[in-house]
C-alpha positions in Angstrom: 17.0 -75.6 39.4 15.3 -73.7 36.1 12.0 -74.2 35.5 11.8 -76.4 32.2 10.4 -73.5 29.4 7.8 -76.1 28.4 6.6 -76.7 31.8 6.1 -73.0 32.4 4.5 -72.7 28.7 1.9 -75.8 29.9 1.3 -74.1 32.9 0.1 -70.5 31.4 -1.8 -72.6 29.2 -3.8 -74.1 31.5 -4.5 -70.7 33.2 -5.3 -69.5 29.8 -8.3 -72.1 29.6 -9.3 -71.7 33.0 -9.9 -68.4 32.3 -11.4 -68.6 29.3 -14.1 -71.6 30.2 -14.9 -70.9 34.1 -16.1 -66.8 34.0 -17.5 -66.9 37.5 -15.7 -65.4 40.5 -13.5 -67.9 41.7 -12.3 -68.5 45.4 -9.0 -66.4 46.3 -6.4 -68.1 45.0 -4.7 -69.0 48.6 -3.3 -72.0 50.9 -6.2 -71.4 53.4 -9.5 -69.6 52.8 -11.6 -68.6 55.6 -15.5 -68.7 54.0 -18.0 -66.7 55.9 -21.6 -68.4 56.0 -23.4 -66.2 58.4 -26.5 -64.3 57.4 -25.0 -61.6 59.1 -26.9 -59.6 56.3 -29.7 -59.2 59.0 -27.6 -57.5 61.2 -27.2 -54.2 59.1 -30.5 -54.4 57.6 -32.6 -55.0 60.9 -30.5 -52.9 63.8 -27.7 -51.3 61.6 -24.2 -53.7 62.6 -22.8 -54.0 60.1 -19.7 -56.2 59.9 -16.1 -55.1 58.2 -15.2 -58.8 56.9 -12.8 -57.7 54.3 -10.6 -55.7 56.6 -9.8 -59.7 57.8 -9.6 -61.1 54.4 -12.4 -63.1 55.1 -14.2 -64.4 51.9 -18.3 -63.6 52.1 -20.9 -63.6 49.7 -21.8 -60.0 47.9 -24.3 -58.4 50.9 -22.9 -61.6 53.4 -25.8 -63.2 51.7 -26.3 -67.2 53.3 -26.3 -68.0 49.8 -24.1 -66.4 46.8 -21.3 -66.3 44.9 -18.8 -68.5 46.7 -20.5 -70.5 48.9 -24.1 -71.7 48.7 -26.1 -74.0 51.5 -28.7 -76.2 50.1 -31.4 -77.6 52.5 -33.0 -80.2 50.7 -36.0 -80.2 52.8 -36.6 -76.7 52.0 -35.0 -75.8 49.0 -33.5 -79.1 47.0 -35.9 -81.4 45.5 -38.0 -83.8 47.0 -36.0 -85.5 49.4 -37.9 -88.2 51.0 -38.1 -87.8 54.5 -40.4 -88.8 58.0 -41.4 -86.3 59.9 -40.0 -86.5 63.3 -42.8 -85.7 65.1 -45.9 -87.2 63.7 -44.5 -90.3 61.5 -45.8 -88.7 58.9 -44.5 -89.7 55.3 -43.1 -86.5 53.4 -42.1 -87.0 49.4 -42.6 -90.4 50.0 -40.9 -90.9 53.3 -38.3 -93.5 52.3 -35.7 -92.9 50.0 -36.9 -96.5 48.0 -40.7 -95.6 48.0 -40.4 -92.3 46.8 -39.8 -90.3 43.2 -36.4 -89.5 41.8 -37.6 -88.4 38.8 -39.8 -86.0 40.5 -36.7 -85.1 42.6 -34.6 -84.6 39.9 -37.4 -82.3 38.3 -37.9 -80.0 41.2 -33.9 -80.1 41.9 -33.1 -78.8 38.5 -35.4 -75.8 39.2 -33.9 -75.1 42.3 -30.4 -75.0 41.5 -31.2 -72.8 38.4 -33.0 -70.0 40.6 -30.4 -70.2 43.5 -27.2 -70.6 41.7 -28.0 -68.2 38.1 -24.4 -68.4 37.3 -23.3 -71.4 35.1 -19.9 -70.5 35.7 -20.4 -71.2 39.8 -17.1 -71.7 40.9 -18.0 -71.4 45.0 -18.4 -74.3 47.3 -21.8 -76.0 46.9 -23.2 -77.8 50.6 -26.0 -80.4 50.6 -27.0 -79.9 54.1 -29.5 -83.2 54.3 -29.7 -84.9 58.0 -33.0 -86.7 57.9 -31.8 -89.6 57.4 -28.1 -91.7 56.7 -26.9 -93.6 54.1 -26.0 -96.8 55.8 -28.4 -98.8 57.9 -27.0 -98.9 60.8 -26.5 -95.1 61.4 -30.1 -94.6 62.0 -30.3 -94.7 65.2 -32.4 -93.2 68.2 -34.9 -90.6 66.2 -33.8 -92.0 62.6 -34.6 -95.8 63.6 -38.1 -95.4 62.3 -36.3 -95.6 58.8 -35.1 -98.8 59.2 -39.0 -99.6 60.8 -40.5 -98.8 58.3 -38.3 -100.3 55.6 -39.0 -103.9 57.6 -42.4 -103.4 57.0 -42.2 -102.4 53.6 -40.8 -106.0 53.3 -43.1 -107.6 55.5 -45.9 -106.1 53.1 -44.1 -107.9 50.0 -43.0 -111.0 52.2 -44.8 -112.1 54.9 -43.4 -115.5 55.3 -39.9 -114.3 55.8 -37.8 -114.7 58.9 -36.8 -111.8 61.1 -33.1 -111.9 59.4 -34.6 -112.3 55.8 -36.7 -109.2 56.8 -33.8 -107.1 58.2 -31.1 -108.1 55.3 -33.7 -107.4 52.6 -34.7 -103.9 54.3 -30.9 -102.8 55.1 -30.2 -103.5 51.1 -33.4 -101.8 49.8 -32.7 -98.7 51.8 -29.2 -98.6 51.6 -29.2 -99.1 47.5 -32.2 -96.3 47.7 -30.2 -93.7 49.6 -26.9 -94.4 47.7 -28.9 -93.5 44.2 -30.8 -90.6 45.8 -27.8 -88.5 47.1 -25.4 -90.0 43.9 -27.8 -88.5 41.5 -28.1 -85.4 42.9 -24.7 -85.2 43.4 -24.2 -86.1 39.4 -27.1 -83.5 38.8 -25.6 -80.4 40.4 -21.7 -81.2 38.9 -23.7 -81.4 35.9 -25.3 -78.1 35.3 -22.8 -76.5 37.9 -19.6 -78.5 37.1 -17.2 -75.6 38.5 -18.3 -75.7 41.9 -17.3 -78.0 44.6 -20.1 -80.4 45.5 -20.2 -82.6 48.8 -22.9 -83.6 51.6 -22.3 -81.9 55.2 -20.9 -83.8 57.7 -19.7 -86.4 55.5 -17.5 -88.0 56.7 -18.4 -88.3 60.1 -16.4 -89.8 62.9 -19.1 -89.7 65.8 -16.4 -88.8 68.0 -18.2 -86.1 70.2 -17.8 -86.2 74.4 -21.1 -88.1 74.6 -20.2 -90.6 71.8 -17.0 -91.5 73.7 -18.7 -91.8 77.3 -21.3 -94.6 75.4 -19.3 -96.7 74.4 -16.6 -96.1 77.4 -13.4 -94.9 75.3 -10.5 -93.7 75.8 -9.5 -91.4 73.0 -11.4 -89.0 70.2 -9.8 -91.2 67.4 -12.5 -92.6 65.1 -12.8 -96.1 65.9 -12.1 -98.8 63.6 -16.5 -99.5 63.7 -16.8 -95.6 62.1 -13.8 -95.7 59.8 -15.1 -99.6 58.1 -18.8 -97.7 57.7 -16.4 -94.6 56.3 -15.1 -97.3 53.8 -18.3 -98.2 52.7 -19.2 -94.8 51.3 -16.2 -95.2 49.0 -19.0 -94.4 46.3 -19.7 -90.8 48.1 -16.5 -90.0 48.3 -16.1 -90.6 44.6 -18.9 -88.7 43.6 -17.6 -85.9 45.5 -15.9 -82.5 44.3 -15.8 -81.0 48.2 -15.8 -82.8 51.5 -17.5 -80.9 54.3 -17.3 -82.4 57.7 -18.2 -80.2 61.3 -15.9 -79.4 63.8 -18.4 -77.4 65.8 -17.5 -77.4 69.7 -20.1 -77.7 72.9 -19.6 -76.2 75.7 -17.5 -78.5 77.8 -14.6 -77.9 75.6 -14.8 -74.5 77.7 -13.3 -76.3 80.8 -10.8 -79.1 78.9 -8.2 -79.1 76.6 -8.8 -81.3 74.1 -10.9 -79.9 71.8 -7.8 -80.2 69.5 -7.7 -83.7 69.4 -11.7 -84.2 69.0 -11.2 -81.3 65.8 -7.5 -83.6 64.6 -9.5 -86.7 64.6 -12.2 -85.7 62.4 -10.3 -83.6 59.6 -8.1 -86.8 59.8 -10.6 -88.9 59.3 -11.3 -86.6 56.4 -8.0 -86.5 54.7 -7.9 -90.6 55.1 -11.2 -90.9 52.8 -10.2 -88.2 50.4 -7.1 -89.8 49.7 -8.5 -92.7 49.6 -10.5 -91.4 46.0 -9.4 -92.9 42.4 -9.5 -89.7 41.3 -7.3 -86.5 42.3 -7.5 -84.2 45.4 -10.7 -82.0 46.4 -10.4 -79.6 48.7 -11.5 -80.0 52.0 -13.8 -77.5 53.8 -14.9 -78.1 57.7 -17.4 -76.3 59.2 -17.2 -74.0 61.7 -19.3 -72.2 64.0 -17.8 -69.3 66.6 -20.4 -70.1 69.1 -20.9 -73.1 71.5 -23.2 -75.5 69.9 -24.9 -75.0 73.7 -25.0 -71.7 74.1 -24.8 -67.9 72.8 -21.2 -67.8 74.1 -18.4 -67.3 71.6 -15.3 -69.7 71.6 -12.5 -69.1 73.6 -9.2 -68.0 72.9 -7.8 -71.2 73.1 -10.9 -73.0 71.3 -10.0 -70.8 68.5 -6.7 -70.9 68.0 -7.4 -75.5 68.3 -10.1 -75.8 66.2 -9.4 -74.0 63.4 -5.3 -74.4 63.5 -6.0 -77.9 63.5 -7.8 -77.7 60.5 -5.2 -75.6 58.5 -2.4 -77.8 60.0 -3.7 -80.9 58.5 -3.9 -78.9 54.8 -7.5 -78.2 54.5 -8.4 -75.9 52.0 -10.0 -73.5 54.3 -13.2 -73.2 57.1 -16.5 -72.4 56.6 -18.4 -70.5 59.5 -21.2 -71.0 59.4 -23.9 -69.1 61.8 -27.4 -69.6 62.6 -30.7 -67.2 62.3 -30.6 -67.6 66.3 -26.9 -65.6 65.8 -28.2 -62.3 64.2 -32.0 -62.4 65.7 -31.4 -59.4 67.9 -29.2 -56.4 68.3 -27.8 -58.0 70.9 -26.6 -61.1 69.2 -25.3 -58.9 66.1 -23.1 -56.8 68.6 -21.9 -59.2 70.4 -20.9 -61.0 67.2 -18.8 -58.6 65.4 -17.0 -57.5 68.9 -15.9 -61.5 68.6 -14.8 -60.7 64.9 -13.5 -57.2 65.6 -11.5 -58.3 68.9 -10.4 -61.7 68.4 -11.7 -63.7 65.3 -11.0 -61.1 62.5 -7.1 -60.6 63.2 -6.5 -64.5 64.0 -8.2 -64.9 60.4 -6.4 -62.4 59.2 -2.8 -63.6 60.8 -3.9 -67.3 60.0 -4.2 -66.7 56.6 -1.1 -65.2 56.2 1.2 -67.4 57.4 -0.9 -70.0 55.7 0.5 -68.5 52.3 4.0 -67.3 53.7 4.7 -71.4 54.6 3.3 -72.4 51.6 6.1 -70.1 49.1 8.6 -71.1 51.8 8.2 -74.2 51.9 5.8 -75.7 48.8 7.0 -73.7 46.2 3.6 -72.1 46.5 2.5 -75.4 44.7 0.8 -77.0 47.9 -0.4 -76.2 51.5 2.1 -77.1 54.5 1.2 -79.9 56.8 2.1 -79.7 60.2 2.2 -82.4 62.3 3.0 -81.9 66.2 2.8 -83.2 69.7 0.7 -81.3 71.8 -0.1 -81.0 75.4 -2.6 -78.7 76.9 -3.1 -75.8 74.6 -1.8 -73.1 76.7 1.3 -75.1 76.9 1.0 -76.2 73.1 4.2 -77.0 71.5 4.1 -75.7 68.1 6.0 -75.7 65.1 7.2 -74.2 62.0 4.2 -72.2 60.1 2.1 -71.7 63.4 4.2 -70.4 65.9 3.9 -67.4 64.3 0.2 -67.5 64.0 0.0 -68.6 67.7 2.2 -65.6 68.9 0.4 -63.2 66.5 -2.6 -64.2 68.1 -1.8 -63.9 71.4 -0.5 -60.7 70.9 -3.5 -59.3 69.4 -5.7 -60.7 72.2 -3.7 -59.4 75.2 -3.7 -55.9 73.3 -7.7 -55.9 72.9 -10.2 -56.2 75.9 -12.1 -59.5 76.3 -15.5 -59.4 74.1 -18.6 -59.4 75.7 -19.8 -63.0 77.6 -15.9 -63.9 77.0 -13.6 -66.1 78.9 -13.1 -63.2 81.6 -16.7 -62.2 82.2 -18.3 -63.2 85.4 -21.2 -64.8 83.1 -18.8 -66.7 81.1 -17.0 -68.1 84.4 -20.5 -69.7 86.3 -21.5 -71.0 83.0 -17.7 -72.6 83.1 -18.6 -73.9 86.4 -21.9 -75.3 85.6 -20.5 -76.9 82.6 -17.6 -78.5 85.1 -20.3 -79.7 87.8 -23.3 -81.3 84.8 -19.9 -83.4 83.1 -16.9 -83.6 85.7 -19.3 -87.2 87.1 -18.8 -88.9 83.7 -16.0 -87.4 81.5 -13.8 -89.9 80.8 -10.3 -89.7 82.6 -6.8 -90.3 81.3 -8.5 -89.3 77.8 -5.4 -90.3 75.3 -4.1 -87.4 73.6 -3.3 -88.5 69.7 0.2 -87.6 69.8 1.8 -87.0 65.9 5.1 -86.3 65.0 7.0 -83.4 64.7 7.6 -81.4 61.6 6.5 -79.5 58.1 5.6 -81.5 55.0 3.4 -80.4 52.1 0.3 -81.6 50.4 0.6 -80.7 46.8 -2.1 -79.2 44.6 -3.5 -81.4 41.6 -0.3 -81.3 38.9 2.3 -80.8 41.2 4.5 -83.5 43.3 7.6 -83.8 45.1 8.7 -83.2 48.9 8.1 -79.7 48.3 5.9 -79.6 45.1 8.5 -78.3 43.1 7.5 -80.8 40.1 4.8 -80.3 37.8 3.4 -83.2 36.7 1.8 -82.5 33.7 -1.4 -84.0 35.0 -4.9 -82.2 34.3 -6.1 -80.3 36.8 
């Protein structure tokens, strides 16, 4: 069919503004971005590794700086504000302690400072990541370490009400604190969109599907779906979701996804879970980002092949945006750390990125008109007998390919280290992990999810929405 001249004439236009009003650095303009958040800076300053991330098309920061041009990690107990908080250790009441005792304005004061000196650029266009876990927006997500913020907020009441009933207390604590914490993070959520409106703004691990090994041995499951429980809480945070620009939820691994092979249906469940809230929003699509980290949340020890290939296929496969990887100061404290790092990237991580993002953008003109990402979904059985379709058999194969050319990086799956860690790992969780875990099974096949302004089974029609 030929393109209607008008359609192409709005198009250019809109380009033309974009231009013209965002002058920062954008994002590559790609199906699937691969974001590196490693202060791997250290490496080259402190024992001279240096990493070669552009050689893999992976986007970093200018100097693979934690914080920068396209993607920049706010702490807020360091570096955001005034967040109220409780110490963990001590009790001890910092800005305030809780979120409806303490000073927004205050917040907002400090906040604005902040965001100036880290982010200079008004034309921001990179992702922007309130990293904030002290405490949780709904009441009854506090648990273990964070109960002493539902404690305390019963005897805040008690202070104002001693007369009332246990329940009175508890209903008039869970609605002070939960309409507290709803203003605190929607305010600075409306702050930072407002003096950097081009970048894309979201709280870390939100949403959350509390889906991890542990989670599902408590309360006896049988599947890594998010139960109905997590998905009516995800409901409630309709507001968050709203107020949102980026969603960035984790899909970091422990160690027992070493010895089974599901870590693709813990990583589908929770990028699902993603998708179903984002879609959920009034307004139109923002992008989705998860987080990734190349080591074992447990240990030094870099994924495996087939960790790699799960995690972060399933992410791309579901029509995320991209990953962030995301590394600790623990990652690049010693020469060690830094070399064994980039032989992961150099060996295995760099060409899968590389090969990922590829045939990320090859499916997407194929199939999408290069107007959306392609969506795959797929039955699956153990990952080294995965059945795969469409877009990522190709990055599969490629993979494997690359890896069977290239000798195992040091502490990998081959190394005699890597193997009795494998079989400690089996002994510490073979007692409880749950048996005849359900795999979530999808159907077969390639669909697209369109960018903002473009619709139809393969995004071929322009909408003539704003972006």
């Amino acid at each position: 069919m030929t393109p209607n001249p008008r359609s192409k004439f709005l198009v250019l236009l809109w380009l033309v503004q974009v231009y013209v009003t965002h002058g920062g650095p954008a994002l590559p303009d790609r199906p699937f971005n691969i974001v590196w958040n490693v202060p791997s800076r250290k490496c080259a300053e402190k024992f001279g590794v240096e990493f070669s991330l552009n050689e893999y098309d992976i986007v970093s920061n200018p100097g693979q700086e934690w914080n920068g041009t396209y993607v920049t990690l706010f702490y807020p107990q360091k570096n955001l504000g005034l967040f109220p908080q409780i110490h963990e250790q001590t009790g001890q009441d910092i800005n305030g302690g809780l979120p409806q005792k303490a000073d927004i304005e205050a917040h907002i004061a400090k906040a604005t400072d902040d965001i100036y000196r880290l982010i200079p650029d008004a034309d921001y266009q990179g992702l922007g990541v309130i990293d904030f876990k002290q405490w949780r927006p709904l009441w009854n997500r506090n648990w273990e370490s964070k109960n002493i913020y539902r404690t305390k907020s019963e005897d805040l009441v008690r202070e104002s009400s001693p007369d009332a009933s246990k329940a009175e207390v508890t209903s008039k604590a869970k609605e002070a604190f939960e309409g507290a914490a709803r203003m605190w993070m929607g305010k600075t959520l409306s702050l930072v969109k407002t003096l950097r409106p081009g970048g894309f703004w979201g709280f870390y691990l939100f949403p959350d599907c509390y889906n991890s090994p542990s989670e599902i041995q408590l309360r006896q499951g049988t599947s890594y779906d998010c139960t109905k429980e997590v998905k009516s809480d995800n409901d409630q945070l309709q507001w968050l979701w709203e107020d949102s620009t980026g969603l960035y939820p984790n899909i970091y691994l422990t160690g027992i996804f070493n010895t089974q092979p599901s870590s693709e249906q813990y990583v589908r469940a929770r990028v699902a879970e993603t998708f179903r809230v984002m879609d959920s929003r009034q307004s139109s699509a923002i992008p989705v980002y998860p987080y990734v980290r190349l080591r074992y949340r447990d240990s030094m020890e870099c994924l495996t092949k087939a960790n790699l290939v799960s995690s972060i296929q399933e992410a791309a496969g579901q029509g995320s945006a991209g990953v962030v990887i995301w590394g600790a100061s623990a990652d690049v404290n010693s020469k060690e750390n830094c070399l064994s790092l980039r032989d992961y990237v150099t060996t295995t991580f760099g060409p899968f990125a590389k090969e990922m993002m590829k045939q990320a953008e090859d499916c997407s003109r194929r199939a999408c008109s290069n107007h959306g990402r392609c969506v795959t979904s797929y039955k699956r059985t153990p990952v080294d007998a995965a059945m795969k379709t469409d877009i990522f058999d190709k990055v599969y194969e490629g993979l494997q390919s690359v890896v069977q050319k290239t000798p195992e990086p040091p502490g990998g799956a081959a190394s005699q280290e890597h193997q009795s860690h494998e079989q400690l790992i089996s002994r510490e969780y073979a007692s409880w992990f749950p048996e005849g875990l359900q795999y979530l099974h999808g159907r077969q096949g390639t669909s697209c999810r369109c960018y903002p302004g473009w619709a139809g089974e393969r995004c071929g029609v322009f909408t003539h929405e704003e972006f």
